[in-house]
C-alpha positions, 0 to 999 in steps of 0.5 A: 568089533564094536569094542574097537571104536571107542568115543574120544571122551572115553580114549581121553580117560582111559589114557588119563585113568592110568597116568593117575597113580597115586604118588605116596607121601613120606609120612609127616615128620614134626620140625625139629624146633617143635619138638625141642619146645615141647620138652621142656613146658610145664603142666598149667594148673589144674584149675582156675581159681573162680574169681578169673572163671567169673571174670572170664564169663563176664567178660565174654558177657560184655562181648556179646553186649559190645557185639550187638551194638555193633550190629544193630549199628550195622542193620539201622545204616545199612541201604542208606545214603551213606551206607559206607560211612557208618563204619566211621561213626563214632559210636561204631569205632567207639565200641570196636575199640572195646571189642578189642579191648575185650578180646585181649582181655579175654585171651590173657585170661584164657 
């Protein structure tokens, strides 16, 4: 008899409980444009020659060099008068415009 008086928390999930079936999804099917771009690509070199891997690792050296400054920037304004400016500086906008440079760099090479 106890059975009988269920809680509303438990009649709400026990209506909820069975309005969730799980709805099937048709398997995922490639686009027909990436199919077509996919046939004709060539295999990339085996290697690189050690020159470019070289001028790879030194370029993602100076990246991190170019990163540091600009934190170090970041940490030396941060919580000061002028707090919101030091993304103005010259120097920050100096190296970002390095950073960028470096990444272009880095993802021709790659």
């Amino acid at each position: 008899m106890a059975a009988r008086f269920a809680t509303y928390a438990q009649r709400i999930k026990n209506k909820s409980g069975s309005a969730r079936k799980p709805t099937s999804r048709p398997a995922a099917k490639a686009p027909a444009v990436a199919a077509a771009k996919t046939v004709p690509v060539e295999a990339p070199p085996p290697a690189a020659p050690p020159s470019a891997s070289g001028e790879l690792q030194r370029l993602k050296d100076d990246l991190q060099r170019v990163n540091r400054e600009i934190s170090k920037i970041a940490r030396e304004t941060r919580g000061g008068p002028d707090a919101a400016r030091h993304s103005q500086l010259p120097e920050k906008q100096q190296l970002l415009g390095q950073k960028q440079d470096l990444e272009r760099k880095i993802r021709a090479l790659s």
